[in-house]
BATORVEX-781678 format. One record per atom (N, C-alpha, C): residue in one letter; x, y, z. Coordinates in steps of 0.1 Angstrom, whole numbers, padded with zeros to 4 digits, always signed. Layout:
# BATORVEX-781678
aXYZ ...
# end
This chain:
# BATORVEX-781678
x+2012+0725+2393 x+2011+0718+2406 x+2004+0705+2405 x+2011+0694+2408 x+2003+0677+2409 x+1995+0681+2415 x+1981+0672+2414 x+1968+0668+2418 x+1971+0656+2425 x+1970+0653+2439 x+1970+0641+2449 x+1960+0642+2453 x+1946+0627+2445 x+1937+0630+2454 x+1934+0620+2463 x+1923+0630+2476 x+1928+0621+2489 x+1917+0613+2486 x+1910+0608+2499 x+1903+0597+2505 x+1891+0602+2501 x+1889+0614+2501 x+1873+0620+2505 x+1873+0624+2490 x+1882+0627+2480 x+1881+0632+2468 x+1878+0618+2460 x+1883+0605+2468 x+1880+0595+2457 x+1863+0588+2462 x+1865+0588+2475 x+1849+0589+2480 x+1830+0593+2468 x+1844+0610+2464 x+1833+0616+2459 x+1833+0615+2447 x+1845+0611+2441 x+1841+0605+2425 x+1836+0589+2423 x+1840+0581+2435 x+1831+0567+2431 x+1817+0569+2434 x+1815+0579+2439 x+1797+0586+2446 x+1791+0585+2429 x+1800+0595+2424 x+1794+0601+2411 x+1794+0596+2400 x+1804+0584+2396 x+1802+0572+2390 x+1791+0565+2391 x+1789+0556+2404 x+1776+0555+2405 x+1763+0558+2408 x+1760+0570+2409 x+1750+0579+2405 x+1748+0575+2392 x+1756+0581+2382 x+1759+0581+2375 x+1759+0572+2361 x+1755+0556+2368 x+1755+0545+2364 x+1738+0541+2369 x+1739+0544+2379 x+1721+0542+2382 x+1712+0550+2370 x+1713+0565+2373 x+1708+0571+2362 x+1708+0566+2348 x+1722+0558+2341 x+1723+0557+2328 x+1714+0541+2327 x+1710+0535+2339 x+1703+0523+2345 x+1686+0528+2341 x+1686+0533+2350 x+1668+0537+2348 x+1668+0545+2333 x+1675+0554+2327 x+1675+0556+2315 x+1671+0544+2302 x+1684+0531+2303 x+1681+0525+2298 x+1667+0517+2299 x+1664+0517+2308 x+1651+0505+2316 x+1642+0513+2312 x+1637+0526+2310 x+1629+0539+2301 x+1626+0535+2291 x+1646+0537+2282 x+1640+0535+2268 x+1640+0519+2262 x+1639+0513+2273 x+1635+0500+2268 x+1620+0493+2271 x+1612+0502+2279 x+1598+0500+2282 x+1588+0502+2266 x+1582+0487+2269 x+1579+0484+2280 x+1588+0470+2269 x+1596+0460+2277 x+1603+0447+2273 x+1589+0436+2274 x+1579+0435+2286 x+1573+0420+2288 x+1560+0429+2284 x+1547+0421+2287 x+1539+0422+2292 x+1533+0427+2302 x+1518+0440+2301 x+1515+0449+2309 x+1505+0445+2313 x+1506+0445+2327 x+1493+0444+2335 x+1482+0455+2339 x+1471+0453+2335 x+1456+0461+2338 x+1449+0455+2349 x+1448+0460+2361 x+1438+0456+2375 x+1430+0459+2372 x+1419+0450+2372 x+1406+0456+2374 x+1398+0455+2383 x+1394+0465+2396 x+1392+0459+2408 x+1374+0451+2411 x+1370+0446+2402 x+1358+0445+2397 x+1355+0431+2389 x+1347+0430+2387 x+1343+0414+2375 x+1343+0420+2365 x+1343+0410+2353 x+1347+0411+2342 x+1331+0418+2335 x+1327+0422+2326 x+1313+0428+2322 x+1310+0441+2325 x+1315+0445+2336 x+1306+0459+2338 x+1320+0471+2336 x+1312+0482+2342 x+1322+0496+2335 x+1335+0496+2337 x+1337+0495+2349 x+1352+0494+2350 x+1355+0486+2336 x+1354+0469+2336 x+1364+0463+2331 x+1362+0468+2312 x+1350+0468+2309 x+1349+0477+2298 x+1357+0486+2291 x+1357+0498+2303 x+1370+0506+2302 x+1384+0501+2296 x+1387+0490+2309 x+1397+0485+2305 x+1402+0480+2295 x+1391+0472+2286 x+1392+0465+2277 x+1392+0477+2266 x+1389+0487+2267 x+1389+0496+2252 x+1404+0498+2254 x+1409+0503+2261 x+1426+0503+2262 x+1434+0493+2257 x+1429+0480+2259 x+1440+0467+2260 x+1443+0468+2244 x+1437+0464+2232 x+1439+0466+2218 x+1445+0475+2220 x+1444+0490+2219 x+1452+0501+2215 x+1468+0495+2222 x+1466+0498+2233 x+1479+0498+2238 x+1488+0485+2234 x+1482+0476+2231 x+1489+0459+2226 x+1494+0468+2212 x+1487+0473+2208 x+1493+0476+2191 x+1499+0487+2194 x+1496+0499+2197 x+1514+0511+2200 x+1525+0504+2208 x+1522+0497+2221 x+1536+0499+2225 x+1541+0483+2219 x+1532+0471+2212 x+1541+0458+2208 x+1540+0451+2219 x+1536+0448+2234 x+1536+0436+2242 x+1520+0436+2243 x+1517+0423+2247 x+1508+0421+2252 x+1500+0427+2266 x+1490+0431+2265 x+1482+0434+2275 x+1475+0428+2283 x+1476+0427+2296 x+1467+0419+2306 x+1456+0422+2310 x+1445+0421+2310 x+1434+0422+2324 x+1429+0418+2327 x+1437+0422+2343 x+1433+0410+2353 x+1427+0412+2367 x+1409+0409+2364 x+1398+0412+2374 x+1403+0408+2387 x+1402+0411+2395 x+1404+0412+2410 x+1393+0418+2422 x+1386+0415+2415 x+1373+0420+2426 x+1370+0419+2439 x+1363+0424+2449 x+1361+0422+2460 x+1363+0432+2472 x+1354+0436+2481 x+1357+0447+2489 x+1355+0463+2489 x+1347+0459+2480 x+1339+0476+2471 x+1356+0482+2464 x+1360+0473+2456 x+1374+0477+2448 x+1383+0473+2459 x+1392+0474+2469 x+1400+0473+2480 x+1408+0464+2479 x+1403+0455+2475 x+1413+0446+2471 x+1424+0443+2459 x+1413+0448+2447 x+1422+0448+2432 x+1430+0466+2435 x+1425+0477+2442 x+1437+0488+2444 x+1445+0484+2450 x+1447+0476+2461 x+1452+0471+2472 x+1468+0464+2460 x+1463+0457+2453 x+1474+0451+2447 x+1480+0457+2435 x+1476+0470+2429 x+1484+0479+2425 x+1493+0488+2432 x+1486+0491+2444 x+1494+0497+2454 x+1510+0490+2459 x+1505+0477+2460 x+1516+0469+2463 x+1524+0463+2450 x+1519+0464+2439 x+1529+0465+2431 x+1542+0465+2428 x+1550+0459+2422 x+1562+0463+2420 x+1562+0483+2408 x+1567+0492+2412 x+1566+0501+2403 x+1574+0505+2393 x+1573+0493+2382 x+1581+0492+2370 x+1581+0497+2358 x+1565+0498+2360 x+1558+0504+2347 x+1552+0489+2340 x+1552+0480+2351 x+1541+0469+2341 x+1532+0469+2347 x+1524+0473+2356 x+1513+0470+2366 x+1505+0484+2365 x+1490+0488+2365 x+1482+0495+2362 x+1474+0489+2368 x+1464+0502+2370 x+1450+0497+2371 x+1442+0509+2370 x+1430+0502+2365 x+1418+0512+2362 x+1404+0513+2372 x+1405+0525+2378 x+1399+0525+2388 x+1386+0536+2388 x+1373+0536+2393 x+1367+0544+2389 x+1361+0547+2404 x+1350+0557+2406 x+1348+0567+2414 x+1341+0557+2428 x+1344+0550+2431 x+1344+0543+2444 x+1358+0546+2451 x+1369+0548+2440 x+1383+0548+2448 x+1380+0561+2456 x+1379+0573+2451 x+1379+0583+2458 x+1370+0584+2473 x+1358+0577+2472 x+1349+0572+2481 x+1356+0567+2495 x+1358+0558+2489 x+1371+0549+2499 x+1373+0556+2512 x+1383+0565+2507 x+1390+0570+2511 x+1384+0577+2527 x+1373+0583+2527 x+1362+0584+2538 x+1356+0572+2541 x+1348+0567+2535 x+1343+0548+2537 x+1351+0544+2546 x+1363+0539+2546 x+1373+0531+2551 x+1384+0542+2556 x+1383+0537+2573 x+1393+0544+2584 x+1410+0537+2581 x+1414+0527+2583 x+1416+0518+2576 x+1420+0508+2568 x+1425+0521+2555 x+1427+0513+2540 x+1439+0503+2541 x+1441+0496+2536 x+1458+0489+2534 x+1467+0496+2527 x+1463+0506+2521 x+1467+0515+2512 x+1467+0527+2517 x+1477+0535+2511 x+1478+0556+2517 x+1474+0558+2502 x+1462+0563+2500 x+1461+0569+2482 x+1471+0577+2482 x+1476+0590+2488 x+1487+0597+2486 x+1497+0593+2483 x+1504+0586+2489 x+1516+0580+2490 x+1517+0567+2479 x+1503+0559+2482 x+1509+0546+2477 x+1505+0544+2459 x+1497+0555+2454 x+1494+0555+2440 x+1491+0568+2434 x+1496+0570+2419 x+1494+0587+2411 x+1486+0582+2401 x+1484+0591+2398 x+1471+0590+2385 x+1482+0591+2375 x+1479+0583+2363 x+1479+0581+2348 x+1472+0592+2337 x+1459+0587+2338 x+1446+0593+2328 x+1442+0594+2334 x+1426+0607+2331 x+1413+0604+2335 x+1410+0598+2318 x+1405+0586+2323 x+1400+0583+2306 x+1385+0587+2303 x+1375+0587+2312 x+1364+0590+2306 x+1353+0593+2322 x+1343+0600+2317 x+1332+0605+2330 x+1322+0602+2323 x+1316+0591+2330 x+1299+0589+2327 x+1291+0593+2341 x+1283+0601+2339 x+1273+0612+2344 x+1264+0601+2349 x+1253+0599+2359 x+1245+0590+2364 x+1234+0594+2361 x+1225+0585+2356 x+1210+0591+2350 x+1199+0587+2357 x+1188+0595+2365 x+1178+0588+2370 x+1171+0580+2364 x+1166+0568+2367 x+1155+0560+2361 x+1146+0560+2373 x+1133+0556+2364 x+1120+0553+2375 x+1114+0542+2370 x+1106+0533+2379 x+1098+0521+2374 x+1088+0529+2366 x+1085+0521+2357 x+1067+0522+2347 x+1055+0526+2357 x+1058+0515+2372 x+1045+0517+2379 x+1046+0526+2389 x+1056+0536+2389 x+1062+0542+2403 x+1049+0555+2398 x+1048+0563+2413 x+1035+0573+2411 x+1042+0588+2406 x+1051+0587+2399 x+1057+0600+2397 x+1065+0595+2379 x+1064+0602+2371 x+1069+0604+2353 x+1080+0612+2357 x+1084+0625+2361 x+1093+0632+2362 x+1098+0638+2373 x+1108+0644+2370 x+1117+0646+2387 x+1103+0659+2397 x+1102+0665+2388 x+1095+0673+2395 x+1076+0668+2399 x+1080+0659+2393 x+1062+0646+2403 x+1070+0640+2411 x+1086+0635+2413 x+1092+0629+2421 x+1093+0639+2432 x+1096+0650+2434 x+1097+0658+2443 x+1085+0662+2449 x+1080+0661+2441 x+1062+0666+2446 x+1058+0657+2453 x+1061+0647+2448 x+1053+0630+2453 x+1061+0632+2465 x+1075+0631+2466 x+1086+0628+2480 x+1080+0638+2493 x+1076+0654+2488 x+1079+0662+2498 x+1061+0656+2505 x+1049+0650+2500 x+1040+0651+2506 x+1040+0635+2512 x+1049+0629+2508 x+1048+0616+2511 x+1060+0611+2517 x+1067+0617+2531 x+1082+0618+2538 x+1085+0604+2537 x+1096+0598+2533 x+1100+0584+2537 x+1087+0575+2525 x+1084+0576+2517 x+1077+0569+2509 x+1085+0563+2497 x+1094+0569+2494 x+1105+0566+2484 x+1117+0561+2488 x+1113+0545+2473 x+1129+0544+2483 x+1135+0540+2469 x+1147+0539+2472 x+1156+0541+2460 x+1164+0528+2457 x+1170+0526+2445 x+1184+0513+2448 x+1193+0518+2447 x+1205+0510+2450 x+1219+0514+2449 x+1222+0501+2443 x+1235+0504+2436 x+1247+0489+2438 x+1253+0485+2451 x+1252+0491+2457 x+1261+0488+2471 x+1261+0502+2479 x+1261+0499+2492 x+1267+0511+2503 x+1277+0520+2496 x+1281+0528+2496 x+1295+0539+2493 x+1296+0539+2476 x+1288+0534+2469 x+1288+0530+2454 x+1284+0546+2450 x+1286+0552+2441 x+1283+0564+2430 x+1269+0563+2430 x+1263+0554+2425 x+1249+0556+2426 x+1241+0559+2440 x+1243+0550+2453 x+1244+0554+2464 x+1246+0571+2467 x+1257+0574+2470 x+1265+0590+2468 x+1251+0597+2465 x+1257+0596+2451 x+1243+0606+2442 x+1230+0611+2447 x+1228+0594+2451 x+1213+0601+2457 x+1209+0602+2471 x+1223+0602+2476 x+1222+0611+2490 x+1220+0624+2486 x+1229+0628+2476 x+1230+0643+2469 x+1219+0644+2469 x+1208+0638+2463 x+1199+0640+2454 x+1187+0643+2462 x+1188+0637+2478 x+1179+0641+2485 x+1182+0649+2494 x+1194+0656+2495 x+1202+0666+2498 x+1198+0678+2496 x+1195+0679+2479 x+1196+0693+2474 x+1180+0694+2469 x+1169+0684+2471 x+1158+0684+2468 x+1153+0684+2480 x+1153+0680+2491 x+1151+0680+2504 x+1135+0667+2502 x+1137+0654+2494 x+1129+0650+2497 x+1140+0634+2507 x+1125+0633+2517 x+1133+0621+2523 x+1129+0609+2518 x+1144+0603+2513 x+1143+0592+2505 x+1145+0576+2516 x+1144+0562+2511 x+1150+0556+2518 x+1161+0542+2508 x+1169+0542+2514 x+1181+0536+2507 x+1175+0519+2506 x+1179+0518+2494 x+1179+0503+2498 x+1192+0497+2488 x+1204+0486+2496 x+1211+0484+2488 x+1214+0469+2483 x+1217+0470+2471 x+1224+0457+2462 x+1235+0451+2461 x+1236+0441+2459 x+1251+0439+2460 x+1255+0436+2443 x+1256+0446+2437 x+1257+0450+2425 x+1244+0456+2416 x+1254+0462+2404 x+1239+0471+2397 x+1227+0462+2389 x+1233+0445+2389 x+1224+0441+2377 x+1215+0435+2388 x+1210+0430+2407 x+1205+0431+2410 x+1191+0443+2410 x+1199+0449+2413 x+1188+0465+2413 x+1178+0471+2404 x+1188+0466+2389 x+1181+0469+2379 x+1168+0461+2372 x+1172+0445+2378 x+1156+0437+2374 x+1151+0442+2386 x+1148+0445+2400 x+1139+0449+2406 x+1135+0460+2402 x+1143+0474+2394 x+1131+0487+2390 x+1126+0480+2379 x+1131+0474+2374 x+1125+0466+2358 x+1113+0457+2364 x+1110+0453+2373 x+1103+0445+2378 x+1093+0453+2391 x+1094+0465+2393 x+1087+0473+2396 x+1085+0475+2413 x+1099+0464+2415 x+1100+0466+2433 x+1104+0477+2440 x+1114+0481+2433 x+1116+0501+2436 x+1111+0509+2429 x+1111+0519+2430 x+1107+0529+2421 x+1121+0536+2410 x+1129+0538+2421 x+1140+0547+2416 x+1153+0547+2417 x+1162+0543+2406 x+1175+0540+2405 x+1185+0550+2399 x+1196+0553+2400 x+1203+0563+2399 x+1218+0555+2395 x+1223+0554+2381 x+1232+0546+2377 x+1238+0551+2365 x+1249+0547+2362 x+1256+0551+2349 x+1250+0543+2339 x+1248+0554+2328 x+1239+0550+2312 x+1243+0539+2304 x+1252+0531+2310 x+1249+0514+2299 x+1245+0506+2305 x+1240+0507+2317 x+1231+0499+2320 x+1215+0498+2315 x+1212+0514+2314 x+1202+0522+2313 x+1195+0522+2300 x+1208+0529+2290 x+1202+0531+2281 x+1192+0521+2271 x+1197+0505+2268 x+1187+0497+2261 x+1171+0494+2269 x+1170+0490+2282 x+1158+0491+2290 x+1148+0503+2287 x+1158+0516+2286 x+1148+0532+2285 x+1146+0530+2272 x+1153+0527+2260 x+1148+0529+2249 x+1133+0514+2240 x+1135+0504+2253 x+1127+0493+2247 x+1117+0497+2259 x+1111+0511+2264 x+1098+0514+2271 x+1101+0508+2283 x+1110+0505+2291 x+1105+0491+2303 x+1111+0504+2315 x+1114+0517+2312 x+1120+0519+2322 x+1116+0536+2320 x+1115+0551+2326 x+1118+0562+2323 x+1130+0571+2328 x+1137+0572+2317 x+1148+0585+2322 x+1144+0600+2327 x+1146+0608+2341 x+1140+0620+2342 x+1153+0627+2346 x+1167+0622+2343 x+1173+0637+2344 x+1188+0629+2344 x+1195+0635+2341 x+1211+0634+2341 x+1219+0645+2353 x+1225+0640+2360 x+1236+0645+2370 x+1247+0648+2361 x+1244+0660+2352 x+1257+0665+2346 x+1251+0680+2344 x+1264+0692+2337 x+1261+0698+2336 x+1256+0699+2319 x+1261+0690+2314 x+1254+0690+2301 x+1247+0678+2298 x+1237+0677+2284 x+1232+0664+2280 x+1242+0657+2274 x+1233+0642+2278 x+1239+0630+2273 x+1242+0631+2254 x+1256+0629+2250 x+1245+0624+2231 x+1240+0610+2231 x+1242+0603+2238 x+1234+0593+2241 x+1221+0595+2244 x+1222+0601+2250 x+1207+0603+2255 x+1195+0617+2255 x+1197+0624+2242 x+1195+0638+2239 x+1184+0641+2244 x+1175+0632+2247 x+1159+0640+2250 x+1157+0640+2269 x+1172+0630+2272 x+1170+0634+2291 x+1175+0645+2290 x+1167+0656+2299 x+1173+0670+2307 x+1182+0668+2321 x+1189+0676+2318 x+1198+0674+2334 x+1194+0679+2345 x+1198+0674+2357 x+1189+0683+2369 x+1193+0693+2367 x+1202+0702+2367 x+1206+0713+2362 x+1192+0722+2352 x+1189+0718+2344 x+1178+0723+2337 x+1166+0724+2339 x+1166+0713+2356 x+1156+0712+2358 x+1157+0718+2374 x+1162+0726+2376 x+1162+0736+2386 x+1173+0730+2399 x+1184+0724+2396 x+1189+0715+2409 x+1205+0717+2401 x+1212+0724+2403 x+1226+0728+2395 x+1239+0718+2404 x+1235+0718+2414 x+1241+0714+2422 x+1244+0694+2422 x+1230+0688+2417 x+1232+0677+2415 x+1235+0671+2407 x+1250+0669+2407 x+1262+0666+2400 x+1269+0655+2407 x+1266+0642+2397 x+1274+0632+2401 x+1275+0618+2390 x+1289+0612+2390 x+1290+0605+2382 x+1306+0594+2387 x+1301+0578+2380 x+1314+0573+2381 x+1319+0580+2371 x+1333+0574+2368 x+1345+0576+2360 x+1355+0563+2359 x+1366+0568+2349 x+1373+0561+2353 x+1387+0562+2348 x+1398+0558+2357 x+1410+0568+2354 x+1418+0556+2355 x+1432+0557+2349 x+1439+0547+2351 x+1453+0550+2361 x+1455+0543+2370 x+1468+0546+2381 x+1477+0539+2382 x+1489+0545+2388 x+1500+0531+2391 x+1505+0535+2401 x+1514+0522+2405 x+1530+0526+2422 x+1531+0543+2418 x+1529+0544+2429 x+1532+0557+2430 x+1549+0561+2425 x+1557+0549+2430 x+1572+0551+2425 x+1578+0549+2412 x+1560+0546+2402 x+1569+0542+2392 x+1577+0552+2384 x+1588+0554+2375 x+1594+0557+2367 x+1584+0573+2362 x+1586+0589+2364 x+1578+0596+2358 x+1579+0597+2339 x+1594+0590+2338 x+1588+0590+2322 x+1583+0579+2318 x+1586+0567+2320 x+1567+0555+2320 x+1555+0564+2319 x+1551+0571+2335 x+1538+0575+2336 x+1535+0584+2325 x+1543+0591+2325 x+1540+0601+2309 x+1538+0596+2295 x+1547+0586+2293 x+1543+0576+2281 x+1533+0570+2281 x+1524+0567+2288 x+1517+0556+2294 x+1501+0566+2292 x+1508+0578+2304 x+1493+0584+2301 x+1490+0592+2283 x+1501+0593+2277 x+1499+0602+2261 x+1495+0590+2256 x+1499+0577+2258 x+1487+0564+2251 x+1477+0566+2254 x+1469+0567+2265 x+1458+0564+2267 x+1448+0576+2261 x+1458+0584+2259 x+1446+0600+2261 x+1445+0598+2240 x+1456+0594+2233 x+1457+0587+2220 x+1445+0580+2217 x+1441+0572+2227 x+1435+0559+2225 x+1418+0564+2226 x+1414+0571+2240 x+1403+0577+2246 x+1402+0584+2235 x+1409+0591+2229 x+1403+0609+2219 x+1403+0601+2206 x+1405+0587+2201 x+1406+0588+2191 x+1391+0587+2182 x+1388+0586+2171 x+1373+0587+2166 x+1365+0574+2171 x+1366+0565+2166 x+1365+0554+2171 x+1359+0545+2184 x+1371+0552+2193 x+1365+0550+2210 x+1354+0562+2215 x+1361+0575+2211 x+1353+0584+2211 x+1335+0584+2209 x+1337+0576+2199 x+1322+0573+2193 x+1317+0561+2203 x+1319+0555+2203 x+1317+0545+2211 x+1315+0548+2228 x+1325+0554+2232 x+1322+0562+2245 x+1306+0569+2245 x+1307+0577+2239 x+1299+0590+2240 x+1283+0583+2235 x+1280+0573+2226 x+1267+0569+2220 x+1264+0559+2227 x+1277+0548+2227 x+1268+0534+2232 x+1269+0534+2246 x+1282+0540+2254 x+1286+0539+2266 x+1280+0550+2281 x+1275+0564+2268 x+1269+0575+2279 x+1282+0581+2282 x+1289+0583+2278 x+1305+0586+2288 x+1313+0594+2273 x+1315+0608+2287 x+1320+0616+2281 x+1339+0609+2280 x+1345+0612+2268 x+1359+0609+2267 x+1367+0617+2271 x+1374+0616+2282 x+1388+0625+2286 x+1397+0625+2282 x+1414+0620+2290 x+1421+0617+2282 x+1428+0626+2292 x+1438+0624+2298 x+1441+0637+2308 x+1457+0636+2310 x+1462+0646+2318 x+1480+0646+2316 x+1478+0638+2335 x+1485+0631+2339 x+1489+0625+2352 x+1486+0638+2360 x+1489+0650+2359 x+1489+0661+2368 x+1476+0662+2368 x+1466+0663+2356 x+1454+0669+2352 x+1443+0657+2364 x+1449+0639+2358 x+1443+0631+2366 x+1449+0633+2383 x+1455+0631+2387 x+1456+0632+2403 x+1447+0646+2405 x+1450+0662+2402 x+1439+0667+2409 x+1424+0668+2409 x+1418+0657+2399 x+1402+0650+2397 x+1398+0643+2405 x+1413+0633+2411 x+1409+0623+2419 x+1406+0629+2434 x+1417+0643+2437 x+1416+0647+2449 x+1399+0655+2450 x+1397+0663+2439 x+1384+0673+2438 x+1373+0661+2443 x+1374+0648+2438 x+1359+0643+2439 x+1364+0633+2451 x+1377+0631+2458 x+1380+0626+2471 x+1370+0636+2485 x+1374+0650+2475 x+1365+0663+2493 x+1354+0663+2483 x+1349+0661+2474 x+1333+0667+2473 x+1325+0651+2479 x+1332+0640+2479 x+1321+0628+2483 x+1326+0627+2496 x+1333+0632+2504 x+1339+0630+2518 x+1328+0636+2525 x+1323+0652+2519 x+1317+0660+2524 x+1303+0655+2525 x+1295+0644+2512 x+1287+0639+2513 x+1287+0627+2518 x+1292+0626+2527 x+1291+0614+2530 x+1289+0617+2542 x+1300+0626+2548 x+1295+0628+2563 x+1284+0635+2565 x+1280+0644+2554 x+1269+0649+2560 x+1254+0642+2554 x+1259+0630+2552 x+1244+0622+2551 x+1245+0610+2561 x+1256+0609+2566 x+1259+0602+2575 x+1260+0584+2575 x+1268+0584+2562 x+1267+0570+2555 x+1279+0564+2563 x+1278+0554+2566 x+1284+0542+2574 x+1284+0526+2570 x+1294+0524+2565 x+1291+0508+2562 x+1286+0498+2570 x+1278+0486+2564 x+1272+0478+2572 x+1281+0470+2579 
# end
């Protein structure tokens, strides 16, 4: 019996042609990634952790995938602006960025964003967690957490602390920190960490709460004391701090990070190639060593699945502290 086909039968084979042709489209544009040059946001200035991060990636990844690597600081807005422009991205698989534990912050901070985190970006990596370490001035009236607690609970509102900024990790933390110790502290903030840190160094505050490369050379040349780590385990960097944890406070657990993201629309086999570089690059001996001794920062390395539900876990554990310390931007 002849085959006459109608209207709707040629309809649905030129459908499937080009389906067909799209698919064998993004296939090729896959296995041709990456053709140009890859962009790294960094929503931050160039020198501190974020861009750091970034820069232990750029080498690796320039030498596995063959193009050149970008990074390109975009600072401003407590991050908001350099996420802002990965979000809006084209989602090709040349645009990235490395973002660390302010983004999740955000998200409560700011009613507001120009950005939907859901919708408008997926995680890559977690590449690495650095744990926040108390420091105290030389002249402050307390050596260890538990003379800090002693000192705080007889002396309400006597202590005041620094931050980098409003909604910053270090900030966070030591809302935690007076949360789960019930001493009343008072905030005072910076507009970045290398402010804050010549005033404990210079003996205007007592007590700062920051991730360990800022920390570690000051503690080890005497100008500064370490009394505890926000992790559940010790530093190898820093073997002789005890963690609050050890030191009766399990609960005070807090740290930046930093993970790498893209368009949410980009290509899932990009993000998969993209994230098995990086977790290559993080785990190798090398960075690894370097993480862990000079940087304070544990090395991750995570699958895109593993990164997005990190990002959500510490999205509700700082949501929760936030509201209930009742932090509000200036």
């Amino acid at each position: 019996m002849a085959f006459h086909p109608t209207r709707r039968h040629l309809l649905q084979a030129g459908s499937a042609l080009a389906a067909g042709a799209a698919l064998a489209g993004t296939a090729r544009a896959q296995g041709d990634w990456p053709a140009r040059p890859i962009r790294i946001v960094v929503p931050y200035t160039a020198g501190g952790f974020t861009d750091q991060m970034a820069r232990l990636l750029q080498v690796g990844l320039q030498q596995r995938l063959g193009q050149p690597v970008i990074v390109d600081n975009k600072p401003g807005a407590n991050s908001i602006i350099g996420v802002d422009a990965v979000a809006k991205a084209a989602p090709d698989g040349y645009t990235f960025g490395v973002f660390i534990a302010a983004y999740a912050a955000n998200t409560t901070l700011y009613p507001k964003l120009p950005y939907d985190p859901k919708k408008d970006l997926t995680g890559v990596s977690l590449m690495g967690v650095s744990p926040l370490v108390a420091a105290v001035a030389m002249n402050a009236p307390f050596k260890t957490l538990a003379e800090l607690v002693a000192y705080g609970r007889a002396h309400p509102g006597k202590i005041s602390y620094a931050s980098s900024g409003t909604g910053s990790a270090a900030h966070l933390t030591s809302e935690l920190m007076r949360s789960v110790t019930g001493v009343d502290m008072v905030h005072v903030p910076y507009k970045g960490a290398a402010p804050a840190l010549a005033d404990l160094l210079g003996g205007q505050v007592p007590l700062f709460l920051d991730p360990p490369p800022n920390l570690i050379q000051p503690a080890r040349a005497g100008k500064i004391r370490l009394i505890g780590v926000a992790s559940d385990k010790r530093l190898p960097a820093l073997p002789e701090v005890p963690t609050f944890a050890e030191q009766g406070y399990p609960a005070l657990l807090g740290s930046t990070w930093a993970a790498m993201l893209a368009p949410a629309a980009t290509p899932a086999a990009i993000v998969q190639r993209m994230s098995e570089e990086v977790a290559r690059i993080i785990r190798s001996p090398e960075v690894s060593r370097r993480l862990e001794q000079t940087m304070g920062t544990f090395p991750e390395g995570s699958t895109p699945q593993e990164c997005n539900a990190f990002i959500a876990a510490e999205t509700a554990k700082w949501a929760q502290v936030i509201r209930s310390a009742g932090v509000v931007l200036d």
